[in-house]
C-alpha distance (Angstrom), angle and dihedral (degrees) to the residues before:
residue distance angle dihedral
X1 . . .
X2 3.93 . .
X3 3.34 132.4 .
X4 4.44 129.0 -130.4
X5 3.88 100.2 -57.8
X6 3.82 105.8 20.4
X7 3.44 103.5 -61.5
X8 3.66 125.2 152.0
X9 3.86 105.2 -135.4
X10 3.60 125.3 -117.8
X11 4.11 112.0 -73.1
X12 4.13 82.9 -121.6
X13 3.66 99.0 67.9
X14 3.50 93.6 -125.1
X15 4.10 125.4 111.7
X16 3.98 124.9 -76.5
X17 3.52 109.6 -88.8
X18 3.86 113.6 -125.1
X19 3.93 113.7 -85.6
X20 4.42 105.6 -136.7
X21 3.01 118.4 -115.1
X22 4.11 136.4 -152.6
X23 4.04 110.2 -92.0
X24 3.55 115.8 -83.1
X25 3.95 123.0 -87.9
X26 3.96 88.8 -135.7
X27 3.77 123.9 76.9
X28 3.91 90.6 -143.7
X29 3.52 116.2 -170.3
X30 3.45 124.9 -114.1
X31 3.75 116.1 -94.9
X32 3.94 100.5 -118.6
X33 4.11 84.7 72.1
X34 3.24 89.3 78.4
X35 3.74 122.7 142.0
X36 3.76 117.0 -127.7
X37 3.57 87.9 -97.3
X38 4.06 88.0 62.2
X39 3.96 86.4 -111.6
X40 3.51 112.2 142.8
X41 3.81 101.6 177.9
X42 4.17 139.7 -55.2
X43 3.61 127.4 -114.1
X44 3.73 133.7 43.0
X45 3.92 124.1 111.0
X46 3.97 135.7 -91.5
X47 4.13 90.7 -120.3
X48 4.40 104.0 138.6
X49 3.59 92.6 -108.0
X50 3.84 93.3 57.7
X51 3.61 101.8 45.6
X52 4.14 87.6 38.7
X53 3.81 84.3 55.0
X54 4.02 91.8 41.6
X55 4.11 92.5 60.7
X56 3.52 95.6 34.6
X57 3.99 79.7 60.9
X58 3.79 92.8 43.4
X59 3.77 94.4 -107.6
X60 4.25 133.1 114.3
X61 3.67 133.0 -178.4
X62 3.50 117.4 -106.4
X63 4.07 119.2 179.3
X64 3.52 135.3 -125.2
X65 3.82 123.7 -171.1
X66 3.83 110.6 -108.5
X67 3.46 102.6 14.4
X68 3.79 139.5 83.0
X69 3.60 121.2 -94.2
X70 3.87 119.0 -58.0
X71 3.62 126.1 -153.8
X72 3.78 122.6 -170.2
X73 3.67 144.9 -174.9
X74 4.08 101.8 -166.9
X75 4.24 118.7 -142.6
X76 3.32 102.3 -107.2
X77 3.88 115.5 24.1
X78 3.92 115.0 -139.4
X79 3.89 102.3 -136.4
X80 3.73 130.7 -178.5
X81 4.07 125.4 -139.1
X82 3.54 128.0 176.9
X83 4.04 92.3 -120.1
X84 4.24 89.0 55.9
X85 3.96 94.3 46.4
X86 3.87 113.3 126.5
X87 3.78 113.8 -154.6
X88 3.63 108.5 -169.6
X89 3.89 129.7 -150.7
X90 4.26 99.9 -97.2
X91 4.60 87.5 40.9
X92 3.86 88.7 51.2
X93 3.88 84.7 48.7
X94 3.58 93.4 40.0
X95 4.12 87.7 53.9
X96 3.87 91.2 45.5
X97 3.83 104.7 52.0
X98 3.80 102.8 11.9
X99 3.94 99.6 93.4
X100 3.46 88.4 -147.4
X101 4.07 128.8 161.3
X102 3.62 132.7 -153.8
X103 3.73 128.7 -158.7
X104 4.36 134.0 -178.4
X105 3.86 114.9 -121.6
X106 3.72 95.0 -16.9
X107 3.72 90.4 127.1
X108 3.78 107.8 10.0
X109 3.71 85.8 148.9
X110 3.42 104.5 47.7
X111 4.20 89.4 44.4
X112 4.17 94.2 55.3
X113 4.33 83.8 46.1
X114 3.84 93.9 61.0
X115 4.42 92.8 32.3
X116 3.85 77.8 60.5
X117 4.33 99.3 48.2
X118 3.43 107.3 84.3
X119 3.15 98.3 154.3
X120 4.17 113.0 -139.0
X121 3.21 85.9 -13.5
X122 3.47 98.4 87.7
X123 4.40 125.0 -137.8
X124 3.91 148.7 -105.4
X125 3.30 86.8 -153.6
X126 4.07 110.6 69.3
X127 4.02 125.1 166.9
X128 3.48 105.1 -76.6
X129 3.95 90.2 42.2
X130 4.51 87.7 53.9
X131 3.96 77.8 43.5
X132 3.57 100.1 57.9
X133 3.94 91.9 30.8
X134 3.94 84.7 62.2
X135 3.73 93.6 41.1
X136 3.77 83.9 59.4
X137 3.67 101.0 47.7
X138 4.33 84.4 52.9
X139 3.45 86.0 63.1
X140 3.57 97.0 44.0
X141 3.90 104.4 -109.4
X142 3.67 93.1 109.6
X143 3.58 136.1 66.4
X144 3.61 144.7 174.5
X145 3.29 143.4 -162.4
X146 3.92 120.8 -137.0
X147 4.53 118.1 -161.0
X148 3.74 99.6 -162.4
X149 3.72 121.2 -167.6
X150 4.11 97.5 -153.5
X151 4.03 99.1 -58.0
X152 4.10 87.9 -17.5
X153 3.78 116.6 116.2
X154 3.73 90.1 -146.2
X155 3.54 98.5 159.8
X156 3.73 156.0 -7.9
X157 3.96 160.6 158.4
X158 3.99 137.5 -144.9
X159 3.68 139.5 -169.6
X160 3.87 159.1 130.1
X161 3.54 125.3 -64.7
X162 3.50 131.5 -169.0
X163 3.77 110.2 -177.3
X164 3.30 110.6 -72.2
X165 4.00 107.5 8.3
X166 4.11 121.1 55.5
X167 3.88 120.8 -154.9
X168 3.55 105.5 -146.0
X169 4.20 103.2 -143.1
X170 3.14 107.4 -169.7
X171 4.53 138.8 -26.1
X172 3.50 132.0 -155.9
X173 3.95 137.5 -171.9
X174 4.06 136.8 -155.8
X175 4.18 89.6 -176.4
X176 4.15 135.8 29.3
X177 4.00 119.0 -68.1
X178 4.58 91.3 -4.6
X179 4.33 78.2 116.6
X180 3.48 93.3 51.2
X181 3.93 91.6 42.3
X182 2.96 94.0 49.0
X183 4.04 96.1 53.5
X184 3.39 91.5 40.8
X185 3.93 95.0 55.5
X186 3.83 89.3 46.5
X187 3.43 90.4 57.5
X188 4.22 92.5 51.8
X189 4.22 93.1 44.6
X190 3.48 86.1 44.5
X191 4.21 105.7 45.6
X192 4.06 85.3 34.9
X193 3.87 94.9 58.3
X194 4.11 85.7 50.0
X195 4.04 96.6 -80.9
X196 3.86 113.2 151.2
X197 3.49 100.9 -155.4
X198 3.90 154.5 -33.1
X199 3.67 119.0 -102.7
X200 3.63 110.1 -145.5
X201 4.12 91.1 175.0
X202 3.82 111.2 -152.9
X203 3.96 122.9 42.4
X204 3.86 113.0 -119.4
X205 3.73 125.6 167.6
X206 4.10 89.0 -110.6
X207 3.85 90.4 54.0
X208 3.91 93.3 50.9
X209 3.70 96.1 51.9
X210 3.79 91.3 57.5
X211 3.71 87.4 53.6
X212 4.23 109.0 -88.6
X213 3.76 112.2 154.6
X214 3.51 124.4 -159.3
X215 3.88 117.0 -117.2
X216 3.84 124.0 -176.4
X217 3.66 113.6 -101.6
X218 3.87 102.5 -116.6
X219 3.99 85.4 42.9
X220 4.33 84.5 59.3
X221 3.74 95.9 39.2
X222 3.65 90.3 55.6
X223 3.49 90.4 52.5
X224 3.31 92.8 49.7
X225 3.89 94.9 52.1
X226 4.22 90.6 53.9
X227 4.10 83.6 42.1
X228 3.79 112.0 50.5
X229 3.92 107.3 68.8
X230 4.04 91.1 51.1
X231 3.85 111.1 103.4
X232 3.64 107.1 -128.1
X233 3.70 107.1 -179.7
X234 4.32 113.6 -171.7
X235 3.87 123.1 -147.1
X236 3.61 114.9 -102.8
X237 4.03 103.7 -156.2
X238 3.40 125.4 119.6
X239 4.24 103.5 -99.4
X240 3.74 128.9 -169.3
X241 3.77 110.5 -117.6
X242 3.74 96.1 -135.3
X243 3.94 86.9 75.5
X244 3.89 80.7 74.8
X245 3.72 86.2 72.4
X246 3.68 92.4 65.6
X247 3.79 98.6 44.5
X248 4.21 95.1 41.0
X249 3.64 121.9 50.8
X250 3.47 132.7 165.5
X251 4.08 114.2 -123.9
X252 4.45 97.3 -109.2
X253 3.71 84.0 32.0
X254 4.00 108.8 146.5
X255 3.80 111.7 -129.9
């Protein structure tokens, strides 16, 4: 198997570890100077070393038409843990009959291309933002998370990780529930290699019915600071998603 670019992956089965990189060129602020907004500032670049140095600080880029760059670092954080997930009656279903696979950086590329079709609807995530996203996963900082049905791309997320906390970016799906699969098994490769949990960044209805809890931002950034030096390595292998069934369950759930 090969990783985003080419790669060959590790002999170990588990994910690339991140390459360093040189410090970044921007003196970014840090993300508790955040305006009530959660705006930290505008400007800077999408080189590696920024945005490496951006996450590492709790903060990501997130466009706006007609103005430079913004980064942000929201009050609260919406986080994901495997003891808040919700699975609801037609996911549980979906795990138990679906046949579905899931794989790690098997199609990294692929994943960020359909995140970025929206149709009319327009995108966060323009050229040089899939360009620097792919840059990253090259050098190991960002993974993805693939829901095949047989040969079917049917589903998917990506995002930054810094040790031991992933920022999911951005999901997509091509058939009912593969988005929420796909999150969901994220969060169990990720918390059962030694992952803490899966930053989901802004609160929205969607994200709390899966199971997101708010936290209060300095409560996540100091998480983050005792989190991002640990090397926290996911399997790659191709898993079934009914495993998820075993490792999620909803509090009433029949057994």
């Amino acid at each position: 198997m090969r990783a985003a670019g080419g790669a060959p992956m590790p002999a170990d089965g588990r994910a690339r570890r991140p390459r360093p990189l040189p410090p970044s060129a921007w003196a970014l602020p840090d993300g508790d100077t955040a305006d009530a907004d959660g705006l930290v500032g505008l400007g800077a670049d999408l080189a590696p070393a920024t945005l490496a140095d951006a996450y590492r600080r709790g903060i990501f880029p997130w466009p706006h038409p007609g103005v430079a760059l913004p980064w942000f670092c929201p009050d609260p954080r919406s986080v994901l843990t495997p003891d808040s997930v919700h699975l609801s009656r037609s996911c549980r279903r979906t795990l138990r009959r679906s046949g579905w696979t899931t794989t790690v950086d098997a199609a990294t590329e692929a994943v960020l291309d359909a995140c970025a079709d929206r149709g009319g609807d327009g995108t966060w995530i323009t050229p040089a933002m899939r360009g620097a996203y792919l840059q990253l996963a090259r050098l190991g900082w960002v993974h993805s998370v693939e829901v095949w049905d047989g040969a079917s791309l049917v589903g998917g997320i990506y995002g930054v990780q810094v040790g031991g906390v992933f920022t999911g970016e951005s999901m997509f799906h091509r058939a009912p529930d593969a988005s929420k699969v796909a999150l969901f098994a994220l969060l169990d490769r990720f918390t059962a290699a030694g992952g803490l949990l899966v930053d989901v960044q802004l609160p929205t209805p969607h994200l709390t019915s899966l199971g997101a809890v708010e936290v209060a931002r300095t409560t996540f950034l100091a998480t983050l600071a005792a989190q991002r030096d640990r090397e926290v390595r996911m399997p790659v292998r191709r898993e079934p998603v009914s495993r998820l069934l075993t490792r999620f369950r909803t509090p009433g759930e029949r057994q």
